[in-house]
ROMIKE-541379 format. One line per field, with one value per residue (C-alpha): residue number from 1; residue in one letter; y, z, x. Coordinates in steps of 0.02 Angstrom, whole numbers. Each point is the difference from the previous one (the first is absolute). Last residue first. Example, Ala and Ser with C-alpha at 12.3 -4.5 7.8 and 13.67 -1.06 7.14 Angstrom:
// ROMIKE-541379
nr	c(2, 1)
rest	c(S, A)
y	c(-53, -172)
z	c(357, 33)
x	c(684, -69)
//
This chain:
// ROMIKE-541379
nr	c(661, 660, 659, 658, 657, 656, 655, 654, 653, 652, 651, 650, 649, 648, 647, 646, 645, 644, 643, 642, 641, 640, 639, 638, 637, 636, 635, 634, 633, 632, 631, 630, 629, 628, 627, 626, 625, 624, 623, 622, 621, 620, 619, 618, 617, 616, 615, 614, 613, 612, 611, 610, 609, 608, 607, 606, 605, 604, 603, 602, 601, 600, 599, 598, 597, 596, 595, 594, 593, 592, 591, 590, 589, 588, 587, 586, 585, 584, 583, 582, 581, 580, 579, 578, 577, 576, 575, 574, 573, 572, 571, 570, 569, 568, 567, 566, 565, 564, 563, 562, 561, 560, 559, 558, 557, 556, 555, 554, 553, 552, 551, 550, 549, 548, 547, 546, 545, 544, 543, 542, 541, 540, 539, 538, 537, 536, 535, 534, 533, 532, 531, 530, 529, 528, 527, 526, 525, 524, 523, 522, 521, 520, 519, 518, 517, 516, 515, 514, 513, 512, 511, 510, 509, 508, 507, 506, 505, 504, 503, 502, 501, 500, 499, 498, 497, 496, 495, 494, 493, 492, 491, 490, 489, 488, 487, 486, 485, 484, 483, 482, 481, 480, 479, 478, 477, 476, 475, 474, 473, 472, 471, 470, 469, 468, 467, 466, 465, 464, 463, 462, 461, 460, 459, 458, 457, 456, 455, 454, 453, 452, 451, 450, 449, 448, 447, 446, 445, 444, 443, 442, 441, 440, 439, 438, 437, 436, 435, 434, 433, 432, 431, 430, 429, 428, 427, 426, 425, 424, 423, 422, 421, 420, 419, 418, 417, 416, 415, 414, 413, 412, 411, 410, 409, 408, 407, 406, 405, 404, 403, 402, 401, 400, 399, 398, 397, 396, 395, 394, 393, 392, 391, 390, 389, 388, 387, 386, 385, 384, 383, 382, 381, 380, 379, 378, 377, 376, 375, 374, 373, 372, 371, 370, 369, 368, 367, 366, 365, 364, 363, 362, 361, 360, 359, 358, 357, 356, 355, 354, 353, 352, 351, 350, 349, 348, 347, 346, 345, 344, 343, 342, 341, 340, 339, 338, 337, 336, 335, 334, 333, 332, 331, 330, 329, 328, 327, 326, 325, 324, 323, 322, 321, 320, 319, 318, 317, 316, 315, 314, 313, 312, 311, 310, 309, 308, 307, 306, 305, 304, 303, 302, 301, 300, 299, 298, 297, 296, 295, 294, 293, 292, 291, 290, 289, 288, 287, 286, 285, 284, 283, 282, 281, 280, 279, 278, 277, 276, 275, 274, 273, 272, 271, 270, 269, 268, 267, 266, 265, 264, 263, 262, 261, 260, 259, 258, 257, 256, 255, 254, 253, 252, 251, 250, 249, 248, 247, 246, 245, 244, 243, 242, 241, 240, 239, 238, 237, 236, 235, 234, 233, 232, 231, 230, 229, 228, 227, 226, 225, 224, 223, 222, 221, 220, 219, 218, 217, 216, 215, 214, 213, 212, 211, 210, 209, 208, 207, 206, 205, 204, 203, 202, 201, 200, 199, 198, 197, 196, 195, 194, 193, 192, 191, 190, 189, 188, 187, 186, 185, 184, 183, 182, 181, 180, 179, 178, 177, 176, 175, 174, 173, 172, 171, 170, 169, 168, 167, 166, 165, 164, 163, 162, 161, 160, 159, 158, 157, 156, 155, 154, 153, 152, 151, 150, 149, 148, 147, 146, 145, 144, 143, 142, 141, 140, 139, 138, 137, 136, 135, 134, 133, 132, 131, 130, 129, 128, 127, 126, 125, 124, 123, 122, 121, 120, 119, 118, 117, 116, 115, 114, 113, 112, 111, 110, 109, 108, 107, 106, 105, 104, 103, 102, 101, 100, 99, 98, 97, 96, 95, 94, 93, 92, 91, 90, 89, 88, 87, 86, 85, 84, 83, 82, 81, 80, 79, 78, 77, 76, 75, 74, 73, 72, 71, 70, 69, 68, 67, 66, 65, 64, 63, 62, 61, 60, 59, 58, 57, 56, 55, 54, 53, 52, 51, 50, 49, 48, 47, 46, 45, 44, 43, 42, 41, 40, 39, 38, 37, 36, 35, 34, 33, 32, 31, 30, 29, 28, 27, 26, 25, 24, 23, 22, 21, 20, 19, 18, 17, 16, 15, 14, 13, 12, 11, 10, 9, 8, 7, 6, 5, 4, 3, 2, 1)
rest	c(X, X, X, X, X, X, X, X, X, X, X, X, X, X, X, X, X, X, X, X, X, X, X, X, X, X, X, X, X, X, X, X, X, X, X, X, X, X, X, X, X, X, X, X, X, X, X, X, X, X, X, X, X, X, X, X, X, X, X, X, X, X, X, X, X, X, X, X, X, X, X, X, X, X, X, X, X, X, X, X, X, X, X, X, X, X, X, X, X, X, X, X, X, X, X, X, X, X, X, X, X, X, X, X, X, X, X, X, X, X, X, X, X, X, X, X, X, X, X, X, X, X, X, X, X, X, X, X, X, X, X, X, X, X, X, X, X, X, X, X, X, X, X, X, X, X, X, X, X, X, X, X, X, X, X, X, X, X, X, X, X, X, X, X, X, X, X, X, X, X, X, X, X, X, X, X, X, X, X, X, X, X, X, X, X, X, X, X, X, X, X, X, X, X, X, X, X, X, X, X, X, X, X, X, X, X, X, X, X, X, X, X, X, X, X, X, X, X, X, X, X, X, X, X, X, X, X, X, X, X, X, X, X, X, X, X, X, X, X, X, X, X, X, X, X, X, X, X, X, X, X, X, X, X, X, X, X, X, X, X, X, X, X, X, X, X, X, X, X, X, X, X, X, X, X, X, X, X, X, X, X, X, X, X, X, X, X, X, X, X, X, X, X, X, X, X, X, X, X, X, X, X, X, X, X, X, X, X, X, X, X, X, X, X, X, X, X, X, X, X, X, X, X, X, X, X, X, X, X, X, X, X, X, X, X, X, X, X, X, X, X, X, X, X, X, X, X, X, X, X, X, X, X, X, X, X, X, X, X, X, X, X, X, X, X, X, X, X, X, X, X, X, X, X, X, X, X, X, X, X, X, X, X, X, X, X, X, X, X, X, X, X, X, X, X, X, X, X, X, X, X, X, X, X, X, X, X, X, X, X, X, X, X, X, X, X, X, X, X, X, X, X, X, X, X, X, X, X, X, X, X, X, X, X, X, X, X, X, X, X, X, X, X, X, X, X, X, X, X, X, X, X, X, X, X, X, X, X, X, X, X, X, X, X, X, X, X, X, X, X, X, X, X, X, X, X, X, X, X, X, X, X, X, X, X, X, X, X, X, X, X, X, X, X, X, X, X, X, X, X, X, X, X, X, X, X, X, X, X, X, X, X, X, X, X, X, X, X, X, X, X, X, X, X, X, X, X, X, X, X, X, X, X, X, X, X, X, X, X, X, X, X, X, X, X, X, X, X, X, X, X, X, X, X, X, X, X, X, X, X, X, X, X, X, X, X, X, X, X, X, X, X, X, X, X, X, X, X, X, X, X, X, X, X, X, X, X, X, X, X, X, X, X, X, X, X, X, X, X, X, X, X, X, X, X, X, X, X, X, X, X, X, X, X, X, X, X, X, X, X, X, X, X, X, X, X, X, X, X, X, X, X, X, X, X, X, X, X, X, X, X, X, X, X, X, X, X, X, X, X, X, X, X, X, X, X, X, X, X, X, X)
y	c(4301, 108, -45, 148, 176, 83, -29, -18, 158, 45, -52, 47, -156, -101, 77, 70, -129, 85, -167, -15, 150, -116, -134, 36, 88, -168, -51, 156, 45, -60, 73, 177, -40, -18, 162, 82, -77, 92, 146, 3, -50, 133, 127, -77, 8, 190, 25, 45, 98, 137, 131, 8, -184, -5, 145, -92, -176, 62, -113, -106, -12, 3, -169, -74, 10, -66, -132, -57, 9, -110, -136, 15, -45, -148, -68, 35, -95, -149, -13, 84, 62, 191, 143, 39, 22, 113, 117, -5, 80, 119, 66, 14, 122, 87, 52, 57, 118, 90, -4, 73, 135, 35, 27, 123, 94, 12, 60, 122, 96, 151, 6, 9, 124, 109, 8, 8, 165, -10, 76, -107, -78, -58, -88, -89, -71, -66, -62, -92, -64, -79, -74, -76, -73, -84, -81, -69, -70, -69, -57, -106, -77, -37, -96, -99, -65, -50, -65, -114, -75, -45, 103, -51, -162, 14, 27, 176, 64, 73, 126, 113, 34, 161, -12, -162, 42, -57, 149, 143, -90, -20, 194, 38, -123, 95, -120, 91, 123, 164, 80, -48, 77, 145, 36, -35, 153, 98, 77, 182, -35, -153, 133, 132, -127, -79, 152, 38, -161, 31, -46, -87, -158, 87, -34, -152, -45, -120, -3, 177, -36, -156, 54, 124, -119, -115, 141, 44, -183, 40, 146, -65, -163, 125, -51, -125, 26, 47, -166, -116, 117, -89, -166, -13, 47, -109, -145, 36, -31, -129, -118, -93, 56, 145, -48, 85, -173, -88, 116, -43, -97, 72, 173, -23, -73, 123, 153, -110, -1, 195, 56, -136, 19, 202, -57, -91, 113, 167, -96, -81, 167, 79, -157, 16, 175, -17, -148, 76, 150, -111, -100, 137, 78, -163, -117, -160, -132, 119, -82, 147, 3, -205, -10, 126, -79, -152, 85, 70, -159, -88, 135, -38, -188, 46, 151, -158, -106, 119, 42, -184, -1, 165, -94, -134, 65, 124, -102, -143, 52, 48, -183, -84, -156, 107, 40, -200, -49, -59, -185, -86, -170, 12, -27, 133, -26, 52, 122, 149, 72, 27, 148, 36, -95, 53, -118, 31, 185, 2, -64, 121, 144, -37, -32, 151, 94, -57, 16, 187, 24, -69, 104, 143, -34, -18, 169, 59, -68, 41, 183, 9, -82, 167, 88, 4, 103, 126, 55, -4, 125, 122, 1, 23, 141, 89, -16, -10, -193, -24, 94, 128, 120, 95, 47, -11, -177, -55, -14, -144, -84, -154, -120, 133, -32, 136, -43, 34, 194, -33, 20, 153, 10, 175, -24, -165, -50, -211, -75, -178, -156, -144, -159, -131, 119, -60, 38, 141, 110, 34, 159, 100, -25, 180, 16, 175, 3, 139, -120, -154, -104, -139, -204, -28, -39, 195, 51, 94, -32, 71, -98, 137, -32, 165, 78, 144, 90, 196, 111, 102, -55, -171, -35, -158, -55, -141, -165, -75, -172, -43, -64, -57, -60, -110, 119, 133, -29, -182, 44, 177, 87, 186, 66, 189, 121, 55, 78, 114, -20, -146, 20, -105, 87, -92, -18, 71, 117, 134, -64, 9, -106, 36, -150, 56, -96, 85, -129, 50, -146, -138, 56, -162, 34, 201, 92, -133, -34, -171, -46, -55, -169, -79, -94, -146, -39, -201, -68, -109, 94, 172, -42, -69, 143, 141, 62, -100, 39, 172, 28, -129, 124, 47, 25, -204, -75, 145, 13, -184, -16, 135, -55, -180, -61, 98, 80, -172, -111, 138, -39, -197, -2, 111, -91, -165, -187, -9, 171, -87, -119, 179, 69, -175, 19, 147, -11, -175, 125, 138, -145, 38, -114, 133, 25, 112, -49, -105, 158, 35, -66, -134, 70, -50, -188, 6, -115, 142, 149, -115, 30, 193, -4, -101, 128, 143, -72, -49, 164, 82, -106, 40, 185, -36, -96, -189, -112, 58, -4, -124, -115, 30, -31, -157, -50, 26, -175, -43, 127, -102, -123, 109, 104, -136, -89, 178, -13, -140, 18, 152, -37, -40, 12, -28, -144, -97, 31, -54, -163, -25, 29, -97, 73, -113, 66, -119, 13, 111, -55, -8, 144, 137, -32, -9, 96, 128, -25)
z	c(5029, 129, 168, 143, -74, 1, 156, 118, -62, 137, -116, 143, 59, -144, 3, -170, -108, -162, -91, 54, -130, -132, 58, -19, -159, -64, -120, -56, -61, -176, -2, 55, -129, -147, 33, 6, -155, -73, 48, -75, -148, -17, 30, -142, -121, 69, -41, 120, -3, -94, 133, 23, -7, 140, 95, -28, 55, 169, 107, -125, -20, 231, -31, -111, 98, 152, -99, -75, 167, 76, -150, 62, 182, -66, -92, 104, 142, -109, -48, -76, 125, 46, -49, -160, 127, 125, -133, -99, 152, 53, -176, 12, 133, -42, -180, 127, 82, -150, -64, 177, -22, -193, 51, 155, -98, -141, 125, 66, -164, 24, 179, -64, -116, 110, 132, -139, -72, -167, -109, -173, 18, 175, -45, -154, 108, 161, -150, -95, 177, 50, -180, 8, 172, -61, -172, 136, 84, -114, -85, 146, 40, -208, 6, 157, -54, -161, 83, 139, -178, 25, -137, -93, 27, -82, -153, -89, 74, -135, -44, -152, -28, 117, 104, 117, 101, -29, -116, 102, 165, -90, -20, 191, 55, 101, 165, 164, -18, 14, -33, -193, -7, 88, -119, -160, 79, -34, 182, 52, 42, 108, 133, -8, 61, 122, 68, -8, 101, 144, -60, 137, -54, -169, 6, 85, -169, 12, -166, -22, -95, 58, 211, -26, -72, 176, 116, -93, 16, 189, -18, -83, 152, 131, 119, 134, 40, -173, -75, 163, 75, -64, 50, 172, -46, -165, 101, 154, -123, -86, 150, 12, 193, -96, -123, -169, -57, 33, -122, -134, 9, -188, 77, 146, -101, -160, 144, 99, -175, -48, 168, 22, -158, 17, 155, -114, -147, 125, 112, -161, -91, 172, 52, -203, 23, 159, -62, -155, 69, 144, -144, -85, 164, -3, 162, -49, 121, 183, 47, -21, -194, -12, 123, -100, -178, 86, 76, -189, -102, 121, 5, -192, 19, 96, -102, -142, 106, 39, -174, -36, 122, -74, -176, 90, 121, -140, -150, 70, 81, -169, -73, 107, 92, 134, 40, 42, -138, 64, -38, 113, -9, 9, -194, -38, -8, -163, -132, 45, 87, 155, 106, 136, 110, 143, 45, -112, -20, 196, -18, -129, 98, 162, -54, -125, 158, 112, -149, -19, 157, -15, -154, 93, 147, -124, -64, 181, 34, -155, 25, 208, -68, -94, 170, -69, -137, 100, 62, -179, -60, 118, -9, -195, 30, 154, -152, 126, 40, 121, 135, 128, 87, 135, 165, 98, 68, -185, -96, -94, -181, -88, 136, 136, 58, 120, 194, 31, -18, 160, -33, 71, -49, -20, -63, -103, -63, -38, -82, 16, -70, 138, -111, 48, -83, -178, -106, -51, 155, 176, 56, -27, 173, 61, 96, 52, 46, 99, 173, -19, -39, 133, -42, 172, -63, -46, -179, -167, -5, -160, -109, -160, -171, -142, -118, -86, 70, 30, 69, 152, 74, -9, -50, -52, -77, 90, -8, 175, 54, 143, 170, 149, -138, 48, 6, -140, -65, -64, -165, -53, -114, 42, 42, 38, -127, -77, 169, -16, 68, 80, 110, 40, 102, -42, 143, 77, 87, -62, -170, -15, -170, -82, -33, -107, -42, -143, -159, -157, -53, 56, -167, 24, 177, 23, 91, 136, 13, -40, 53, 187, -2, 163, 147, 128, 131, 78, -164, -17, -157, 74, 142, -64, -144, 132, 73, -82, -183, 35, 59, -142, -135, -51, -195, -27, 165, 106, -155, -32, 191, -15, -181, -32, 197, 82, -136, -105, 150, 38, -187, 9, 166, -76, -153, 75, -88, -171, 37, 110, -159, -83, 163, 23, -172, -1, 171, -77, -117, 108, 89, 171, 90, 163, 175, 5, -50, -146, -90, -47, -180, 135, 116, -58, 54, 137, 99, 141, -137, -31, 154, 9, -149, 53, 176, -108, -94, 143, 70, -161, -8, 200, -60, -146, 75, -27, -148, -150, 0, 132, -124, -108, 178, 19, -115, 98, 50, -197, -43, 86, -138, -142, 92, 12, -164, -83, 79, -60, -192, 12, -157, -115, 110, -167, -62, 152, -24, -181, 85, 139, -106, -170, -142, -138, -191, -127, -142, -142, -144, -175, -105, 128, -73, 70, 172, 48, 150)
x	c(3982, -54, -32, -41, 70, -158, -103, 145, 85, 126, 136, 130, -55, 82, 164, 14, 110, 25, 22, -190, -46, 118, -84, -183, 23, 73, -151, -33, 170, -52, -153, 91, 132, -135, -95, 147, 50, -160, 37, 177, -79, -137, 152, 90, -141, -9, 169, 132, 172, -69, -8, -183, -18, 111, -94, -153, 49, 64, -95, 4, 193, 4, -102, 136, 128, -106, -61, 165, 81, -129, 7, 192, -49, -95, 131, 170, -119, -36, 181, 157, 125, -47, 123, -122, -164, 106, 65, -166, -62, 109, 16, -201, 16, 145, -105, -134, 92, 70, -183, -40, 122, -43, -191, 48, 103, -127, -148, 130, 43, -115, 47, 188, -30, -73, 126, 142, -101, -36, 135, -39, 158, -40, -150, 75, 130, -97, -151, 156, 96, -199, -33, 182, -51, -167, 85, 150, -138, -114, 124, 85, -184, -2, 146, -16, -133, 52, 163, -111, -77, -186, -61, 109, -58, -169, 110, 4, 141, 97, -166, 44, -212, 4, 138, 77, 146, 174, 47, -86, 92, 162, -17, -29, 121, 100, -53, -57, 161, -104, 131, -9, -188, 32, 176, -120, -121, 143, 37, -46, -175, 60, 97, -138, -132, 116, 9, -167, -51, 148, 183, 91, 33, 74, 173, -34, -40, -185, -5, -79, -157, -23, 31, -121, -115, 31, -18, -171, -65, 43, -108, -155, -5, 29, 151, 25, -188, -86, -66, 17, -140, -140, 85, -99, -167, -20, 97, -104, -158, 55, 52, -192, -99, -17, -121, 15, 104, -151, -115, 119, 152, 63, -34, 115, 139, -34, 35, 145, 96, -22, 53, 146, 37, 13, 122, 122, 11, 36, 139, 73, 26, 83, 113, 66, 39, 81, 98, 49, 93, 80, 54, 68, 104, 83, 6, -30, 15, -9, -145, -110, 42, -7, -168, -77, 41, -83, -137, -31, -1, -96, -130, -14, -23, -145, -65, 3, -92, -136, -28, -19, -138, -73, 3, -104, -143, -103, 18, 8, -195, -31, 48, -113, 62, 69, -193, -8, -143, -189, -74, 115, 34, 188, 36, -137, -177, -88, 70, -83, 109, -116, 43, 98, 114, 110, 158, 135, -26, -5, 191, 44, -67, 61, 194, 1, -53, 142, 123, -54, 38, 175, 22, -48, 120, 157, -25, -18, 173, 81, -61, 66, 147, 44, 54, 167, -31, -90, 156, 100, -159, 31, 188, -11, -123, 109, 168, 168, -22, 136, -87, 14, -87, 112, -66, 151, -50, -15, -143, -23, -43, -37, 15, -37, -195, 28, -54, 178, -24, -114, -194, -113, -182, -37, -205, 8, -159, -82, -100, -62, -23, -43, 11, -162, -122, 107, -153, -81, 32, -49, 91, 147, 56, 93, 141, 80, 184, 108, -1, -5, -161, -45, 40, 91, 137, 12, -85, 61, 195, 79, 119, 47, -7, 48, -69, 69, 175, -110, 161, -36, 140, -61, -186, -76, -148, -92, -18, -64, 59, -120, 21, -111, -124, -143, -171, -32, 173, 8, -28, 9, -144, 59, 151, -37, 53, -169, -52, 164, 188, -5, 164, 157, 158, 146, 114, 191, -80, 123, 6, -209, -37, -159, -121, -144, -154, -57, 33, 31, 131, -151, -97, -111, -87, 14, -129, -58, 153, 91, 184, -48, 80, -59, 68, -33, 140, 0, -51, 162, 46, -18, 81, 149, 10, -11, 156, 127, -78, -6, 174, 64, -67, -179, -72, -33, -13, -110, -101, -26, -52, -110, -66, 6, 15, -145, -95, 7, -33, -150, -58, 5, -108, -130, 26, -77, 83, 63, 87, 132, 76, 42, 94, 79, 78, 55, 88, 82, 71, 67, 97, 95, -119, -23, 41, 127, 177, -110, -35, -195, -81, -56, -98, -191, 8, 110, -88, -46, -52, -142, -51, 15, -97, -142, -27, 4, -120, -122, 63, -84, -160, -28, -9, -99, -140, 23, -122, 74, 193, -31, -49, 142, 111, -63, 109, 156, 70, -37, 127, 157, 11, -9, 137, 112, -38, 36, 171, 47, -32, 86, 132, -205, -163, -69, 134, -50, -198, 3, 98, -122, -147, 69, -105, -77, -39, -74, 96, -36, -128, 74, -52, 62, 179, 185, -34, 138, 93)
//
């Protein structure tokens, strides 16, 4: 992959559409041509977004939805027996395609098929799934997943909704036990939901079991609220007005034993709990295993949004002018330079571009390993492990690009990508919430340092923070490092990498080597969680308090989780690029791997430099290539934006996306 020399000038790079857009939509490639095809049908719905009244806005979505439930676009991670594609993978896919069109529409999908339908599927048994998965996926019986309270959102084990069983009755009796306790912020309840999947701890015996899933009905056919329940809408919001989020209290609601989501545990007609998982922490965390699509799903989403900005920006880039050069009329007559022609403006638009494309190739990665563990093709305890914590870091990455991406998008358009009637401003609106719905941004990066320092044992799935703060405090911080498993190459890595004046890559090409990068990524990250297991250890020896030490040690957690997440990243990447057949396409998409390698270096420049695996002649270097690769990818940032193939109408940006060169 690498480049021979910089001295002689590189070829000319060329990009394929069609083909760049084959390998992007990748084993799925027919499904995203489905969806793509059907979204134009609904633009009018971004307009509506704006122009309708918020009531009408939400049964205009509703009314979308329950349409695109009829081509069986958004059932098929669902069974065949009832209605659906029987393919967690092509549901992936079709999710991420969805979000290039309005994210109103894409979130109810996600509340209604992603996470009551997933629920029902993934922690219910046949009795549940013959009872409501047909409906469900055909749109004829709306739900919600009422998991959030207006108390408790991220530490979902200390939930108050209470669910005590009543053996005589033969039903669990479900309560909101203070203010705090009521669900709060829940799609589809404030209008459309007849039933809702409420988490609540249980009681049996007078014995607290954790949290557990029950199905509880909330309105008649009719659409009125049963008896026992208070609904509440939560209001006009940032964006998403077309998704009805609610909350919702429980005063004595009565539910049959059956209504028990029972994969993971029961209670029998006796009043008996039981469960094959004895530890309550273990069986916590195995139930909200399975509902880890809802991450890959959203991650996906972000990436798609960020697609649909990259797409606008690039293309107005290509169009507006500004400023004389200097140098006379250019080769097209025209006195003033394209913005893209200026190297800020590649600057800003290009290295997020790559980014984009490497978070693509990354969500791959992960809804394959999803499809394989939900499938049924690897079923090892590890690779659950690893999937969650993978799903988790790619959820947070993927929605801060859409954030940061659609930010430099709307500010590289200007003044006309402040005007509504352009997609920036739902997009801003909209994706807010992508970085702490399906989990807080911080504490899934948390999840995934907990899972570092502990290797993911199952031993250990159940240790809270100062558990797992007690547990790596008594390891060698060696033993942290060698669990960690990324690549035990620490040492090779301090002999590989350039120090000081001993630099072994000291061609232009080095710094264009895949292995370089890939080297000091895997540093980084192994450098990040030894810090973490040394602070843990030295903490605890002094007799500081395991709560403390941990909330002293955060920051670092956080920083060796996302350089864990970025390492997958870029092997995701250079993975794709080096299975490719050589050819234009190999070319330019390696020039894009180069940049966004090098772009995260920068970005980190300082802490490299700080740690002796960069010097500053090195860092001028590496920002110089970047320099380089964005001129060189200049010429084929039209296609490899096109390659993304947003539905033209879903563009809804007549005055900035119109020509382009």
């Amino acid at each position: 992959m690498a480049e021979e020399s910089t001295t002689s000038a590189p070829p000319v790079l060329t990009v394929d559409v069609p083909a760049l857009t084959e390998l992007l939509d990748g084993r799925y490639a027919d499904v995203r041509r489905t969806v793509r095809a059907l979204l134009p049908t609904y633009a009018s719905v971004l307009e509506d977004a704006e122009t309708m009244p918020r009531e009408e806005f939400r049964e205009r979505v509703k009314e979308v939805v329950l349409e695109i439930a009829s081509t069986g676009a958004v059932g098929m991670g669902f069974p065949e027996e009832y209605g659906g594609g029987g393919d967690i993978g092509a549901s992936i896919a079709a999710f991420g395609t969805l979000a290039y069109g309005d994210l109103s529409v894409l979130v109810k999908v996600g509340v209604q098929f992603g996470l009551f339908g997933g629920a029902i599927l993934q922690l219910g048994t046949k009795r549940h799934h013959d009872a409501y998965l047909a409906d469900l996926i055909a749109g004829r019986l709306l739900g919600c997943f009422a998991m959030t309270e207006t108390g408790h959102g991220s530490n979902v084990q200390a939930l108050g909704t209470v669910a005590s069983y009543d053996p005589e009755a033969g039903e669990f009796v479900i309560t909101t036990t203070t203010p705090e306790a009521g669900k709060d912020y829940i799609g589809n309840a404030a209008k459309h939901a007849r039933v809702a999947v409420v988490f609540a701890q249980l009681e049996v015996a007078g014995e607290e079991h954790g949290v557990h899933a029950l199905v509880v009905p909330l309105r008649d056919e009719a659409g009125a609220t049963l008896p026992g329940i208070r609904i509440e809408d939560d209001g006009h919001k940032m964006g998403l007005n077309g998704v009805d989020n609610g909350r919702i209290w429980f005063d004595g609601v009565r539910v049959p034993r059956e209504a028990l989501l029972n994969r993971f545990a029961d209670v029998t007609e006796d009043g008996t709990y039981v469960s094959e998982i004895e530890s309550a922490g273990r069986r916590f965390f195995t139930m909200l295993g399975t509902l880890v699509q809802g991450r890959v799903s959203v991650g996906a989403a972000g990436v798609s949004a960020a697609k649909v900005a990259l797409t606008i920006a690039v293309r107005y880039a290509l169009q507006r002018r500004q400023f004389e050069t200097g140098a006379g009329e250019g080769a097209d007559g025209e006195k003033e330079q394209l913005l893209l022609d200026y190297g800020l403006h590649q600057r800003r638009l290009l290295p997020r571009l790559a980014r984009t494309y490497a978070l693509h190739f990354a969500q791959e990665v992960l809804a394959a390993r999803l499809h394989d563990v939900f499938s049924g093709i690897t079923t090892d305890e590890e690779s659950r492990r690893l999937l969650e914590s993978r799903a988790a870091g790619t959820k947070a990455l993927s929605t801060w690009l859409a954030t940061d991406v659609i930010q430099e998008c709307r500010e590289a358009c200007g003044g006309a990508g402040y005007l509504s009637v352009n997609r920036f401003a739902a997009l801003k609106a909209d994706t807010d919430v992508f970085t702490t719905f399906e989990g807080d941004n911080h504490v899934l990066l948390q999840l995934v340092g907990k899972g570092l320092l502990t290797d993911f044992a199952s031993d250990f799935s159940d240790l809270d923070q100062l558990g797992m703060v007690r547990f790596v405090a008594g390891l060698a911080v060696d033993t942290v490092l060698e669990k960690t498993r990324a690549h035990r190459l620490l040492q090779s890595i301090r002999d590989a990498l350039p120090s000081g004046g001993n630099d072994s890559w000291s061609t232009d090409a080095g710094l264009r080597d895949p292995e370089y990068h890939l080297a000091m990524y895997r540093f980084r990250e192994e450098h990040r969680i030894g810090g973490v297991a040394r602070r843990l250890k030295r903490g605890v020896d002094s007799g500081m308090n395991p709560g403390e030490v941990f909330s002293r040690v955060q920051d670092h957690v956080i920083a060796a989780a996302r350089a864990h997440v970025e390492r997958i990243v870029l092997e995701a990447f250079v993975e794709q690029v080096a299975a490719m057949e050589d050819g234009d396409l190999k070319l330019a998409l390696n020039a894009l791997c180069d940049l966004h390698a090098l772009s995260g270096i920068e970005a980190d420049a300082a802490w490299f430099i700080e740690h002796d695996r960069l010097s500053t002649q090195r860092s001028k270097a590496i920002t110089r290539d970047i320099g380089d690769l964005c001129r060189r990818l200049r010429p084929v940032a039209r296609e490899l934006v096109d390659a993304f193939a947003v539905p033209e109408p879903l563009l809804r940006a007549p005055a900035l996306v119109e020509g382009g060169a």
